[in-house]
N, C-alpha and C positions, 0 to 999 in steps of 0.2 A: 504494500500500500504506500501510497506515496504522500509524503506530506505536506501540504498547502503552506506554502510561503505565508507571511503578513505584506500586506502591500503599503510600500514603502509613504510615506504623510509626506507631500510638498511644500517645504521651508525654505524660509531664504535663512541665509548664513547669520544675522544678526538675528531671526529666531532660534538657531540650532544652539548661538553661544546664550543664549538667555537660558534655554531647557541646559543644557549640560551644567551650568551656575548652580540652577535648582535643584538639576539631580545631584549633586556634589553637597550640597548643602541638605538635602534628602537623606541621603546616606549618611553622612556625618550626626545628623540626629535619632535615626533611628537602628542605624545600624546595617541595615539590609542596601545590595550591594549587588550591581551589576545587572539586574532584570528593570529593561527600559518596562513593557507591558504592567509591572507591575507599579512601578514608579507611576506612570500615566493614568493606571486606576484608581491610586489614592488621590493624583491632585484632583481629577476628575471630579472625584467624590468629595472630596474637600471645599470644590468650589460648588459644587452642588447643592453642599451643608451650606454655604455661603450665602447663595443667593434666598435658597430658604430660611433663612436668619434674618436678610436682609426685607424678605415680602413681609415676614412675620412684624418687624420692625416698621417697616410705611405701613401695613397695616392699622395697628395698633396706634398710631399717632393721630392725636385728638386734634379737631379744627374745632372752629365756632358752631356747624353746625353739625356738632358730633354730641349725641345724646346716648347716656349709659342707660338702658333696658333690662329690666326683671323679670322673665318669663315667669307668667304667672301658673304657666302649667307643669314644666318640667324643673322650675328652679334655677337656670341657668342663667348668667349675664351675657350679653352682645352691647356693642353698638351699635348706634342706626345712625344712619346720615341723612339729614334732613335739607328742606329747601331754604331757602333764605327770607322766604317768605313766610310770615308769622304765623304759623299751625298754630291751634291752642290741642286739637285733637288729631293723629295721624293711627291709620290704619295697616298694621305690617304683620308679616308670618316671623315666626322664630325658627332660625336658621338652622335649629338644633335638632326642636319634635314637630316643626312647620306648622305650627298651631299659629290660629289666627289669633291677633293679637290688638286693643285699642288701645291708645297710650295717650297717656292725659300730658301733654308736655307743659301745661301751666307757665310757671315761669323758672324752667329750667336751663331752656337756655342762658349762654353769656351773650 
């Protein structure tokens, strides 16, 4: 049986010294040595944790019309993003058990 090459990834030269930088510095912290595939699956995933850090992080970041919600069915907190325009009452599902939900925003917002 014969074994299937990897097909070679098109770099220019000033990305090949960037990746060898990294892999050196790679190796040097964790020890492990000479396997590019696996070098490339950790950054991968690294950067992957990353940008999921990252979503999680803009997510989570409160504007003026970011209102905190008490699911009155399942217990659970969300935000809701609302209009700029002065609701006193809006009407939303909860993103957890999808239950309809009225929300008295009174004067919650800032």
């Amino acid at each position: 049986m014969v074994e299937r090459r990897q097909k070679p990834i098109p770099v220019t030269n000033q990305e090949r010294a960037l990746l060898e930088e990294q892999k050196l510095l790679y190796e040097k912290s964790t020890g492990d040595s000479g396997d590019w595939g696996k070098f490339l699956e950790n950054i991968a995933l690294l950067g992957l944790a990353a940008l999921g850090i990252y979503a999680i992080a803009k997510a989570t970041q409160r504007t003026q019309q970011s209102v905190d919600v008490n699911c009155a069915v399942c217990s659970k907190d969300f935000v809701m993003a609302v209009s700029t325009v002065s609701l006193k009452i809006v009407h939303t599902k909860c993103p957890y058990c999808q239950s309809e939900l009225v929300v008295n925003l009174g004067n919650t917002q800032s």
